[in-house]
KOLBAKE-159251 format. One line per 2 residues: number of its first residue (from 1); their letters; for each residue x, y, z of C-alpha. Coordinates in Angstrom, 1 decimal, padded with zeros to 4 digits. Example, Ala and Ser with C-alpha at 12.3 -4.5 7.8 and 13.67 -1.06 7.14 Angstrom:
1 = as = 012.3 -004.5 007.8  013.7 -001.1 007.1
// end
This chain:
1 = xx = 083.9 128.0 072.1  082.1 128.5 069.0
3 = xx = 078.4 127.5 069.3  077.1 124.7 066.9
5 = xx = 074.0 122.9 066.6  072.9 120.5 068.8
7 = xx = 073.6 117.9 066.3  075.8 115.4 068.4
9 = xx = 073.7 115.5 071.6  071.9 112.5 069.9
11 = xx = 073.6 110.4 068.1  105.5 095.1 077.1
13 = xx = 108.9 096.5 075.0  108.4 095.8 075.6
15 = xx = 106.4 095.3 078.3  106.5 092.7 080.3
17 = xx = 109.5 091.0 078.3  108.0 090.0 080.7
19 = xx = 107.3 088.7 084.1  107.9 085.0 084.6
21 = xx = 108.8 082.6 081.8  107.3 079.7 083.6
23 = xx = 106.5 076.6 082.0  108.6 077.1 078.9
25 = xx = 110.5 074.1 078.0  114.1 074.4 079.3
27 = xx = 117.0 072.1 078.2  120.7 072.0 078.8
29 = xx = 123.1 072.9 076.0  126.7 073.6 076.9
31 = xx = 125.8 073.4 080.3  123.8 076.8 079.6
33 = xx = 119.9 076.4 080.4  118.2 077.0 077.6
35 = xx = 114.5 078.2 077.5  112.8 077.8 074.3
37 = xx = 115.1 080.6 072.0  116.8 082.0 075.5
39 = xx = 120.3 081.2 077.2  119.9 081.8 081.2
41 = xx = 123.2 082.8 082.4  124.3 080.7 085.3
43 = xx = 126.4 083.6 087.2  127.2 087.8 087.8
45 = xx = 130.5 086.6 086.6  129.4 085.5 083.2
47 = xx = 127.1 088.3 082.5  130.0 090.6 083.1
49 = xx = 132.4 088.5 080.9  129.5 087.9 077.8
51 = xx = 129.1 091.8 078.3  132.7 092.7 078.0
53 = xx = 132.9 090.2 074.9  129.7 091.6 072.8
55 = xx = 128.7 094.9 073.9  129.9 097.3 071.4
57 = xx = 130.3 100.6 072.2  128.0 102.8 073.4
59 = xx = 125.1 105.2 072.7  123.8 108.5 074.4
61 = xx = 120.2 106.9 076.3  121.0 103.1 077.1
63 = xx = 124.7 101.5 075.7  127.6 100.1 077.8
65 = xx = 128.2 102.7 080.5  131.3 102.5 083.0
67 = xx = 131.5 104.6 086.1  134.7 106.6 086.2
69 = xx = 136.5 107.2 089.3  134.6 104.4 091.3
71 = xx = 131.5 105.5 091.0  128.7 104.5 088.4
73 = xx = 126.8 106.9 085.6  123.2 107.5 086.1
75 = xx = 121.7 104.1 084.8  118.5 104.6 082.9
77 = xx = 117.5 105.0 079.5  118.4 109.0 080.9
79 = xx = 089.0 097.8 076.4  089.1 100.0 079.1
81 = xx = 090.2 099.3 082.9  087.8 097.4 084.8
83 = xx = 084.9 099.5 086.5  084.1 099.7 089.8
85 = xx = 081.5 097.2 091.6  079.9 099.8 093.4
87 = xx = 079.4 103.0 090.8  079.9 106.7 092.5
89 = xx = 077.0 108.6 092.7  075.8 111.2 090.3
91 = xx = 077.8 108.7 087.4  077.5 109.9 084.0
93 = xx = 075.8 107.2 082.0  078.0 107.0 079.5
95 = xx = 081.8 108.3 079.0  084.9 107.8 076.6
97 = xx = 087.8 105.9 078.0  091.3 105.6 077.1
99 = xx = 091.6 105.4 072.8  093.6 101.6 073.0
101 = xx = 094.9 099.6 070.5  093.3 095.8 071.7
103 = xx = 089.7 095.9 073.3  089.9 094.4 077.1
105 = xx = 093.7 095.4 077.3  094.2 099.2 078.6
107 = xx = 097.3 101.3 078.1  098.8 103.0 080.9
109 = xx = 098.5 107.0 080.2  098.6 110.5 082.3
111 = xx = 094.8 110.9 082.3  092.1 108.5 082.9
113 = xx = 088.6 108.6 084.2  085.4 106.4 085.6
115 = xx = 082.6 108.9 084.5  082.7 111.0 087.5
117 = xx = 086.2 111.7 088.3  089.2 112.6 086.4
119 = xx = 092.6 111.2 088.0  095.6 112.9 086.2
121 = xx = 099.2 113.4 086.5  099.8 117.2 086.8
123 = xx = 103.2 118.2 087.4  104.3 115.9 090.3
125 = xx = 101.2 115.4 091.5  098.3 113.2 091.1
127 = xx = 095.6 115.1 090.8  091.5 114.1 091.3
129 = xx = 089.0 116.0 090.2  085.4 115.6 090.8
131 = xx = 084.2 115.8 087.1  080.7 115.0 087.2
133 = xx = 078.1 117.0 087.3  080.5 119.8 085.2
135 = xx = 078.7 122.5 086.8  080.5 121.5 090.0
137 = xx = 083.5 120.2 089.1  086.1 121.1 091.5
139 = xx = 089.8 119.3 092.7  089.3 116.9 095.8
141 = xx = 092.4 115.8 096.4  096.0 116.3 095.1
143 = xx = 099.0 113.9 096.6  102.6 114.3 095.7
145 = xx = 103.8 112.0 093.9  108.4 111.0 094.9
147 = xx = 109.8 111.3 091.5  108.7 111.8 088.1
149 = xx = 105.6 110.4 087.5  104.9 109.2 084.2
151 = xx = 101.6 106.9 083.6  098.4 105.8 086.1
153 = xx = 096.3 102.5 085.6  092.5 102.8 087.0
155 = xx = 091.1 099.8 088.1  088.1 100.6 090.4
157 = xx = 089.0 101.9 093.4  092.5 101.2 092.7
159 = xx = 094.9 103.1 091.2  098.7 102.7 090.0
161 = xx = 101.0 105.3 089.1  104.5 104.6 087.8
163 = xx = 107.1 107.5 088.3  111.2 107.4 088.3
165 = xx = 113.6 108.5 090.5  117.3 108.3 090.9
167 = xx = 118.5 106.3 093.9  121.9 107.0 095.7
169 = xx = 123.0 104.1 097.6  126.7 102.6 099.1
171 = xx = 128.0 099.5 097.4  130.6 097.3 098.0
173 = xx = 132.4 096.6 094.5  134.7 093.5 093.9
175 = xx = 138.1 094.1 095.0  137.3 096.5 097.3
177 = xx = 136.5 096.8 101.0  135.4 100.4 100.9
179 = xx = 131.9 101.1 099.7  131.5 103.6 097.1
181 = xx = 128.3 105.7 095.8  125.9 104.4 093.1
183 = xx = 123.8 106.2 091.8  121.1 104.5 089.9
185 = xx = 117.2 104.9 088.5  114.5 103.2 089.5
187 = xx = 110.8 103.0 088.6  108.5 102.9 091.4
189 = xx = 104.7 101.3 090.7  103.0 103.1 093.9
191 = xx = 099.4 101.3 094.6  096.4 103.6 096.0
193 = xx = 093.2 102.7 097.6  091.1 105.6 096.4
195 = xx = 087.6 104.2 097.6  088.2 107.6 099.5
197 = xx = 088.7 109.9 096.4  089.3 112.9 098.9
199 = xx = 092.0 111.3 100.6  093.9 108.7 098.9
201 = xx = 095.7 106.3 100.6  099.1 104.5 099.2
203 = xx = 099.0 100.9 100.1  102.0 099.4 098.0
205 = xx = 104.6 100.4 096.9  106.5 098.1 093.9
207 = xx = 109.8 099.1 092.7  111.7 097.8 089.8
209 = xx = 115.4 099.2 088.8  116.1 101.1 085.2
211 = xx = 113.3 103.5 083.6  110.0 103.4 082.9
213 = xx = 109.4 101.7 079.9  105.9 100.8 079.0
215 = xx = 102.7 099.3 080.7  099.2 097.4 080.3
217 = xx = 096.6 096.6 082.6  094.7 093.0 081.6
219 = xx = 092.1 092.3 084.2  093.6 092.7 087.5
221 = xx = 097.2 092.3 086.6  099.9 094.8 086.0
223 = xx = 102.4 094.0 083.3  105.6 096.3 083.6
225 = xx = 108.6 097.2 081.9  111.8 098.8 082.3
227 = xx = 115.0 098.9 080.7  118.5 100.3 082.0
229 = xx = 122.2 100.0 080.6  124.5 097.5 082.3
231 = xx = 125.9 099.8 085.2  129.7 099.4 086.1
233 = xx = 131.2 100.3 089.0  134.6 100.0 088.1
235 = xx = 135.6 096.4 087.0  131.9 094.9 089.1
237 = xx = 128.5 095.5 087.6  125.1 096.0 089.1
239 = xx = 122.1 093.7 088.1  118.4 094.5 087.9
241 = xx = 116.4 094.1 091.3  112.6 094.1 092.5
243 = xx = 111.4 094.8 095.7  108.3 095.4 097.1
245 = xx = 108.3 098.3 100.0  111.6 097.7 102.2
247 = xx = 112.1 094.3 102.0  115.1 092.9 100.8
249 = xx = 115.5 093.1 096.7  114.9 090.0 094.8
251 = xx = 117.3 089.5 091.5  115.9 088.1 088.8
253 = xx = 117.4 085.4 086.5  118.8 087.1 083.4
255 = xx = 118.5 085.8 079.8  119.4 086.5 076.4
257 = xx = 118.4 085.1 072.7  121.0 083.0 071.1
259 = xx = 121.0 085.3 068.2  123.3 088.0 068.2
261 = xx = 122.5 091.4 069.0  124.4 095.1 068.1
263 = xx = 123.5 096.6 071.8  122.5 095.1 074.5
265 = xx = 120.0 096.6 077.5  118.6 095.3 080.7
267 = xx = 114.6 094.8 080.6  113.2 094.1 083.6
269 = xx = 109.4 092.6 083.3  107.4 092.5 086.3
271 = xx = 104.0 091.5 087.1  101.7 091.9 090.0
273 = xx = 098.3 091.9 091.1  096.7 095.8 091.2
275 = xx = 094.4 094.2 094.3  096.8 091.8 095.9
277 = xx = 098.8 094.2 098.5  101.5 091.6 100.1
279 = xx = 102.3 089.5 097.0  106.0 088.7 095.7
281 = xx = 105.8 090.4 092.1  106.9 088.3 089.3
283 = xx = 110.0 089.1 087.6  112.5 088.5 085.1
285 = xx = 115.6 090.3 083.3  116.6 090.0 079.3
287 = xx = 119.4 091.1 077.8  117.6 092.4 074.5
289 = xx = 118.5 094.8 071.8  117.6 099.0 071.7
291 = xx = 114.2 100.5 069.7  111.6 098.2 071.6
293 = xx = 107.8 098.0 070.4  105.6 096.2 072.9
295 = xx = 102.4 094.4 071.4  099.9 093.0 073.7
297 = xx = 096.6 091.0 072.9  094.8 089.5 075.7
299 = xx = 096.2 086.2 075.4  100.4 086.8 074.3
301 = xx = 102.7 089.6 075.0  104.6 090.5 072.0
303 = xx = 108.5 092.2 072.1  110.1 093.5 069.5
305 = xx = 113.4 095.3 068.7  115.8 096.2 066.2
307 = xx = 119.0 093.7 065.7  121.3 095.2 063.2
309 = xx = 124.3 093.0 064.2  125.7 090.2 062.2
311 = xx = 122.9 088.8 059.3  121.5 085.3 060.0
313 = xx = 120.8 082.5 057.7  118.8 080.8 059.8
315 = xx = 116.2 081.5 063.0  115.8 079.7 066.0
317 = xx = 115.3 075.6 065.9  117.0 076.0 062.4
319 = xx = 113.7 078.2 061.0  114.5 079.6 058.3
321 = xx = 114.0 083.2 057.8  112.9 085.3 055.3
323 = xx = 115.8 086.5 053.0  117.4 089.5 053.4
325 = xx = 118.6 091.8 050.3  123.0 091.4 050.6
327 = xx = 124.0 094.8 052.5  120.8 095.1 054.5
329 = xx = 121.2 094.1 058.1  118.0 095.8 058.8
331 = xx = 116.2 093.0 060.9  113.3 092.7 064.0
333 = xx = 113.7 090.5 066.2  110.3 089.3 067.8
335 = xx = 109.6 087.2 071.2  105.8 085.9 072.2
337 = xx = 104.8 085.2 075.7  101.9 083.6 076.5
339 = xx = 099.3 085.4 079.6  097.1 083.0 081.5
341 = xx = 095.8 083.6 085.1  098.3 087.0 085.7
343 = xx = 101.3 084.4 084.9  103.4 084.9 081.5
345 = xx = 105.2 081.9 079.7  107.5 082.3 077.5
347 = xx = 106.9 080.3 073.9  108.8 081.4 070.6
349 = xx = 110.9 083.6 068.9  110.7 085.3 065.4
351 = xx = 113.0 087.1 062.7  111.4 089.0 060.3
353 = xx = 113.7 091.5 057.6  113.0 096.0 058.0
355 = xx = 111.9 097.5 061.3  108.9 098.0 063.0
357 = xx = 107.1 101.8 063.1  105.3 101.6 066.1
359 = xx = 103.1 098.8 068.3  100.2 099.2 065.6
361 = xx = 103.1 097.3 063.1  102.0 094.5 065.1
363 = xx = 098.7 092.4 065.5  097.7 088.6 066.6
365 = xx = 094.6 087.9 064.7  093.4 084.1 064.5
367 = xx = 096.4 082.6 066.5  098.6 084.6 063.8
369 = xx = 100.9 087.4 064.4  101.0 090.2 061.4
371 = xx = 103.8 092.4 061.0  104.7 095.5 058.5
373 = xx = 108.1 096.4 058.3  109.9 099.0 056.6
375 = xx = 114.0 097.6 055.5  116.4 100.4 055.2
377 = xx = 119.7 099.7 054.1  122.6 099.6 051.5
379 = xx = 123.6 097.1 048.5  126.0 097.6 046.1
381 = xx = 123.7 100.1 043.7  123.3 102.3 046.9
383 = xx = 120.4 103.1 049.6  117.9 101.4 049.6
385 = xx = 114.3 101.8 051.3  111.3 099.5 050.9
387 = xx = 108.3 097.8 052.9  106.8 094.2 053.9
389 = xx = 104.2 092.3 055.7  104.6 088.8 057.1
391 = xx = 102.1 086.6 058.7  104.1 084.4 061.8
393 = xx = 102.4 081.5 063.4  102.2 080.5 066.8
395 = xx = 105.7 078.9 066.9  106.6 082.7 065.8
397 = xx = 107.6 081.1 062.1  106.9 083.1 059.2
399 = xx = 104.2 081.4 057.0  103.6 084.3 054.4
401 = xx = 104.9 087.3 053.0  104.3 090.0 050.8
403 = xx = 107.6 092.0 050.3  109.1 095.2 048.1
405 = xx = 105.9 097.2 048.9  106.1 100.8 048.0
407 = xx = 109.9 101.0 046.5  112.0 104.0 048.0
409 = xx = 109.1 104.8 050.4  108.7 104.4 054.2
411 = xx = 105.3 103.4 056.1  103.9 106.3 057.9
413 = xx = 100.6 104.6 059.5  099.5 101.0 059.5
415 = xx = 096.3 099.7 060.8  095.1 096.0 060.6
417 = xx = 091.4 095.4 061.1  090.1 091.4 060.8
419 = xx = 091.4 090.1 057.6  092.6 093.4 056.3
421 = xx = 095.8 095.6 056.5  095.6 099.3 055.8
423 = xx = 099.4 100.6 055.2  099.9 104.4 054.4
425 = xx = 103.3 104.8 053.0  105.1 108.2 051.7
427 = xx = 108.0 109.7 049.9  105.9 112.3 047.7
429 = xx = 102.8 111.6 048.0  100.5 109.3 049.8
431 = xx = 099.9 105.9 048.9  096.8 104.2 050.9
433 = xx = 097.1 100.7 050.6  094.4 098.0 051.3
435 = xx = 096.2 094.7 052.0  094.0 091.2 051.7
437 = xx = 095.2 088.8 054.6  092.0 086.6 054.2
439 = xx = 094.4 083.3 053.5  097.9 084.2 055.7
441 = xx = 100.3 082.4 053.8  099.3 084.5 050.8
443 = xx = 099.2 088.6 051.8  097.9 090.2 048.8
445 = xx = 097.5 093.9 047.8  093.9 094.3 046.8
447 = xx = 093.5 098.0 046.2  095.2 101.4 046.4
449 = xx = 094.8 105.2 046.7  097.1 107.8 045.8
451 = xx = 096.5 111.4 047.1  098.7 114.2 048.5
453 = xx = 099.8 114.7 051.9  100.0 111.4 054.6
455 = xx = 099.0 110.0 057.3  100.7 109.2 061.0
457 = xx = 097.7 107.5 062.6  094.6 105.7 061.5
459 = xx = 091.4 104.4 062.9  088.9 102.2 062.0
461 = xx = 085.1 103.5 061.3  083.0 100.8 060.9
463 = xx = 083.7 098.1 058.6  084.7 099.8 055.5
465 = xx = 086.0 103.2 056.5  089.0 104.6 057.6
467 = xx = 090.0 108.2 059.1  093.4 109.4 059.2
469 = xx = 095.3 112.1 060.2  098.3 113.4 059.2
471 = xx = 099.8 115.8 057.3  098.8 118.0 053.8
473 = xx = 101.7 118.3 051.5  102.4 119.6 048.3
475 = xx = 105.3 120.0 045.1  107.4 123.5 045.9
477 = xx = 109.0 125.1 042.8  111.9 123.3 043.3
479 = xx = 110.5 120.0 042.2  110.6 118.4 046.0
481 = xx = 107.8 118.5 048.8  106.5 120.9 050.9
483 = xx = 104.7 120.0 054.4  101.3 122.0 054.9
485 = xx = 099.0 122.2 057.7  097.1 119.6 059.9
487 = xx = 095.1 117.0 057.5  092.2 114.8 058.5
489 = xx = 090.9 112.8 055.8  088.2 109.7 055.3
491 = xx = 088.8 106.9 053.3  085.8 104.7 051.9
493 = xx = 087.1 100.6 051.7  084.1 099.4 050.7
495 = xx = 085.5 098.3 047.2  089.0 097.1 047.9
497 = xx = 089.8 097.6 045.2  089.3 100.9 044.1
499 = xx = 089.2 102.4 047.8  088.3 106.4 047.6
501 = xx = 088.6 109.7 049.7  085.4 110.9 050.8
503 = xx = 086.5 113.8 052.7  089.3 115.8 054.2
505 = xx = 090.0 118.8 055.9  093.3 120.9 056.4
507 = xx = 093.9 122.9 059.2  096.0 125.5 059.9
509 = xx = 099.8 126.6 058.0  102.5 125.1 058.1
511 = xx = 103.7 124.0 061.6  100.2 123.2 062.5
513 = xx = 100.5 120.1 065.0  098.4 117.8 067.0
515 = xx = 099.1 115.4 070.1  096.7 112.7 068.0
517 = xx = 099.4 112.8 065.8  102.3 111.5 068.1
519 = xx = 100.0 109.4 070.8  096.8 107.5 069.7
521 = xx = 095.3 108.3 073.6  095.0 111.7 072.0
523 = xx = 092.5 111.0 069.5  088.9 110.8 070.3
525 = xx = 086.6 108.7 068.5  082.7 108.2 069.4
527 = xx = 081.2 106.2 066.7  077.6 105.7 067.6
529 = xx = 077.9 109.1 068.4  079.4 110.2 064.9
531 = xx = 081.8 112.7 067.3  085.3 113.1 066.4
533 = xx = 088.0 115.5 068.6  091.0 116.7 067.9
535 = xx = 093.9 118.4 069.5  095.0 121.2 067.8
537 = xx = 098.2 123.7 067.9  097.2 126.0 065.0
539 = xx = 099.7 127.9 063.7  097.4 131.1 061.7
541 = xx = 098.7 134.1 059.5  097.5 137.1 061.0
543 = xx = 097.6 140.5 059.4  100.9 142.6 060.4
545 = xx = 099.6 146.4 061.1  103.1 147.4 062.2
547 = xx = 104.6 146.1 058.6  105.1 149.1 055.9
549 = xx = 104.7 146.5 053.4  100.9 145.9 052.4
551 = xx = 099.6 142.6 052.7  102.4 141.6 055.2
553 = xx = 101.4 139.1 058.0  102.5 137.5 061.1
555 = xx = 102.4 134.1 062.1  100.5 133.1 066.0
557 = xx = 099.6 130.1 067.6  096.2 128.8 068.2
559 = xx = 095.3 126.2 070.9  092.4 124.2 071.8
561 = xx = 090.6 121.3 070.0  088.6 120.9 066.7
563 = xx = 085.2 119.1 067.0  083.7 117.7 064.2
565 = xx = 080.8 115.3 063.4  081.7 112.6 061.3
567 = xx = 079.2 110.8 058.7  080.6 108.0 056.5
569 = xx = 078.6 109.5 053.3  078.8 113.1 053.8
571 = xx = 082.2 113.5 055.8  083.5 116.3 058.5
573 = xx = 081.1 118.6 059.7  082.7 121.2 061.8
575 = xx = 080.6 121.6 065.2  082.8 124.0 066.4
577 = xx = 086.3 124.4 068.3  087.1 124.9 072.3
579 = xx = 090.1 127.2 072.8  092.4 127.2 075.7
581 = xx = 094.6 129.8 074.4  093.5 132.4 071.6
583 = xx = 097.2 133.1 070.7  100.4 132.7 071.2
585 = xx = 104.1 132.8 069.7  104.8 130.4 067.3
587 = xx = 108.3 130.2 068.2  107.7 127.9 071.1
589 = xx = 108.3 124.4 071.3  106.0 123.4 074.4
591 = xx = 103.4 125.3 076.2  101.0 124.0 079.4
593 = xx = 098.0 125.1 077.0  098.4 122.4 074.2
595 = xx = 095.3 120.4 074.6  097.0 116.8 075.2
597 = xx = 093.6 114.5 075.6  089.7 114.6 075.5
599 = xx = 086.9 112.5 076.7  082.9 113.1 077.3
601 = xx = 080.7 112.2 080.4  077.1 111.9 078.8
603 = xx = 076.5 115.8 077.1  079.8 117.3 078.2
605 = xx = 083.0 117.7 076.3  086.2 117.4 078.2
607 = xx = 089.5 118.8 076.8  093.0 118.7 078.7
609 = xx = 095.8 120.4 078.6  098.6 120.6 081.5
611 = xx = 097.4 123.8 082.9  093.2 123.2 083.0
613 = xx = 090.6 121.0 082.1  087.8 123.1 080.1
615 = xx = 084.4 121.9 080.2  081.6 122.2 076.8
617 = xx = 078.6 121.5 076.4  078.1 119.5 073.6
619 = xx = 074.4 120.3 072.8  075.5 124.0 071.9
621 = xx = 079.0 124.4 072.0  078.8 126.8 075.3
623 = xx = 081.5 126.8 078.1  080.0 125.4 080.7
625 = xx = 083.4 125.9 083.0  087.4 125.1 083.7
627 = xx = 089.3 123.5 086.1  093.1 125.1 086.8
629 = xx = 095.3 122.2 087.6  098.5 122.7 090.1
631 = xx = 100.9 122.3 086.9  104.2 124.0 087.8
633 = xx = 106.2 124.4 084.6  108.5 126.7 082.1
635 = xx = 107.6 127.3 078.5  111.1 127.4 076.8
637 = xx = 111.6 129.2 073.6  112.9 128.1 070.1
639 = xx = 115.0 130.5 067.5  112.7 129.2 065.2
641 = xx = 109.0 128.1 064.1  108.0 124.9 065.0
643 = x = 107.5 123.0 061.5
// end
């Protein structure tokens, strides 16, 4: 690593569609029971018959499969945790923990850590690694994980780790006394005592049918979800189950909205306590719509998804909805469930016009959702492309608006902090865009900046500051847009209405990419300690000796992480950068050395990539050491750059 002064040393889905709907108000219409905006179906028979009716067609990871032969397609869609009450020894005092959207609601991710050890999914394996003090840190314990693994919750000395697998099991199919192979995936939630870090010990083992869909940890209680495509065997189908070790399954009680949908997919919502070992999970099933975002706050789960079927005039209880332009059947739909005591009830629905970009299109601030949408679609003049934000209230009605943001533009980044929205959108060049949401029924754009290049993700810094990264771009001689390297910039909001860049920095050529820019748990931000990290996969021109041409050049690949110090007045100070591979093709699309996350324990930097974990010290940039983890993987080549 470069040395640099010791400068820093001071300073559900959608998820849990969720588990239980509870005490929602049910009724009867039609016979149907209703609950709140869903229809429980009464019977297999009339899933399979409302499926046969609606479904239409199918799509490559989720639609309307139907086994051939007898036997059915692969199903599938193919603040920090709580700490321990008795600290390990040698503890850092102080250490990063997972970058989450909502304080006091954790994210399930690969990586996490307590200030001593680091538990991470490598491979198939859950790896533990005794962290702290760095000068020692070694691998205690690695246990294989059955499946795929794909994200760990920490709680203490308990640990959860979600992983898939496909499950072959004999079925007896309507019309048929002669059972026939299914095959079918499942996602398992396996529970570990690890008060033994060298030896941990599985003590539960939840499993819920489809794949692994998206997670959150709210005190002690696990809220899970997973989606699957109904799955025909011949004319029968098979429904979602839960079932806890080898008991029998349960199967939940399926719903669906009244409105109609385009697609329809199984989401299985479970919750269960990460402490309570011989507990029934809660669980229901939803017949919902494809491109989920799950939202969570520490008092509602939020569920949103994409419903381009027939347009709507009105929204549930004879809401009205906000108008959609003729030809545009670009629509979200939106469901709230309430969370008290581990428990989720299900309350409202909402319709809201354009499609969500990611769970940060979402927020519940003062009992009020807010939601940015981008609408995409066609009228009679042609395509047409445009953005809005709409304040819902608890009963999930829309109270304000503020529509045709940004004409012929899409929202790249969107990040609401208190009474403010700050909404990057881009086409040629990049609008930042400070939106007032002081009164909610009347949104307001208070300020805006226009500078090249965009960004993908933003976080706040302070009250009145902003840093995002994204991409540089710039006008080619051909009058359009060219993508440049890695951009970091910081944005002063302290007048909002002239908001201003105060720094930025490009890295890199084109092609230059980060993790932070796909997965906020990759970006590392320590305000009190002004420290900012970045994962980096520079792409570099390097001079081409072999070339007869002078001033030819070749292009390489640089991995590691960029450290900077990060002052609100003066901007980006480069402390220095920790490798973990000097070079490398750029013609590669994945390699184990891409540094996927970071975190500190007190004076020690951290960075993580699937092959090691490479320790710095932050007083003076000097390797202190590295851990190699038991990663067992190919690097597979592309015919091409990667930008």
């Amino acid at each position: 690593m470069e040395n640099w002064k010791p400068a820093i040393v001071v300073a559900l889905g959608c998820l849990v569609v969720a588990a239980i709907i509870g005490t929602a108000l049910a009724s009867e219409e039609d016979g149907a029971e209703i609950r709140g905006d869903l229809i429980k179906f009464a019977s297999k028979e009339e899933i399979k018959a409302f499926l046969k009716e609606n479904a239409q067609g199918s799509w490559r990871d989720g639609g309307y499969h139907r086994a051939t032969g007898g036997v059915a397609d692969e199903a599938g869609v193919n603040p920090p945790a709580p700490m321990a009450t008795a600290a390990p020894t040698s503890q850092a005092r102080d250490y990063s923990t997972t970058n989450v959207q909502v304080e006091g609601v954790d994210e399930a991710d690969f990586l996490k850590n307590d200030g001593k050890y680091i538990y991470i999914i490598s491979g198939e394996t859950l790896t533990i690694v005794e962290a702290f003090p760095p000068e020692n840190a070694k691998i205690i314990s690695e246990s294989r994980i059955d499946g795929s693994p794909k994200a760990l919750f920490l709680a203490g000395d308990r640990l959860v780790v979600f992983a898939t697998t496909t499950e072959e099991r004999m079925t007896t199919v309507e019309g048929s006394v002669t059972p026939v192979p299914v095959w079918r995936t499942v996602t398992h939630a396996y529970v570990y005592d690890i008060s033994d870090r060298e030896d941990p010990e599985q003590v539960r083992d939840v499993t819920f049918s489809g794949d692994y869909y998206d997670a959150r940890l709210i005190g002690d209680h696990v809220y899970a979800l997973t989606r699957e495509s109904p799955v025909w065997v011949r004319d029968d189908i098979l429904l979602p189950e839960v079932r806890t070790g080898t008991a029998e399954p349960i199967v939940p009680d399926v719903y669906r909205p009244k409105t109609p949908l385009q697609n329809y997919i199984f989401y299985t919502a479970g919750a269960f306590s990460i402490r309570n070992d011989t507990g029934t999970p809660d669980a229901e099933t939803f017949l919902l719509g494809y491109d989920t975002t799950l939202y969570a706050s520490q008092k509602n789960l939020y569920i949103g998804y994409r419903n381009q079927g027939p347009v709507s005039t009105a929204g549930p209880a004879g809401i009205a909805v906000p108008p959609v332009e003729p030809g545009t059947r670009d629509r979200t739909l939106i469901h709230r469930l309430s969370i008290e005591g581990g428990e989720i009830d299900y309350r409202a629905m909402g319709e809201v016009p354009g499609h969500l970009l990611n769970q940060f299109s979402l927020d519940e601030y003062a009992g009020n959702l807010r939601v940015a949408t981008t609408v995409e679609g066609w009228t009679r003049e042609g395509t047409t492309q445009y953005n809005n934000v709409y304040v819902l209230d608890s009963t999930m009605k829309t109270i304000g608006a503020l529509e045709y943001i940004a004409p012929d533009e899409r929202i790249y980044a969107a990040r609401f902090a208190g009474d403010r929205l700050y909404l990057v959108t881009f086409k040629r060049i990049d609008p930042l865009f400070v939106i007032d949401l002081t009164d909610p029924k009347r949104p307001g754009i208070l300020g805006e900046l226009k500078i090249p290049g965009y960004s993908d993700y933003l976080h706040p810094y302070g009250p009145d500051h902003i840093i995002g990264i994204g991409k540089e771009t710039s006008e080619n001689e051909w009058g359009g847009v060219s993508v440049a390297g890695l951009k970091i910039a910081l944005f002063d909001v302290s007048d909002v209405n002239s908001p201003t860049q105060v720094d930025s920095v490009v890295i890199g050529e084109a092609g230059t990419d980060s993790a932070a820019l796909h997965d906020h748990k990759a970006f590392l931000f320590v305000e009190d300690r002004q420290l900012l990290v970045i994962p980096v996969s520079e792409i570099k021109k390097v001079e081409n000796p072999s070339s007869r041409y002078p001033g030819s050049y070749a292009l390489e690949t640089w991995q590691g992480a960029y450290v900077y110090r990060v002052s609100q007045k003066d901007g980006f100070t480069l402390l220095g950068r920790v490798a973990h591979a000097e070079s490398g093709s750029p013609y590669s699309w994945y390699t184990p050395d891409a540094v996927q996350r970071s975190l500190f324990m007190d004076d020690t930097l951290y960075t993580i990539s699937m092959r090691s974990i490479v320790m710095t010290d932050l007083a003076d940039g000097s390797r202190i050491g590295e851990v190699l983890l038991p990663y067992r993987g190919e690097v597979y080549p592309t015919p091409y750059p990667v930008w």
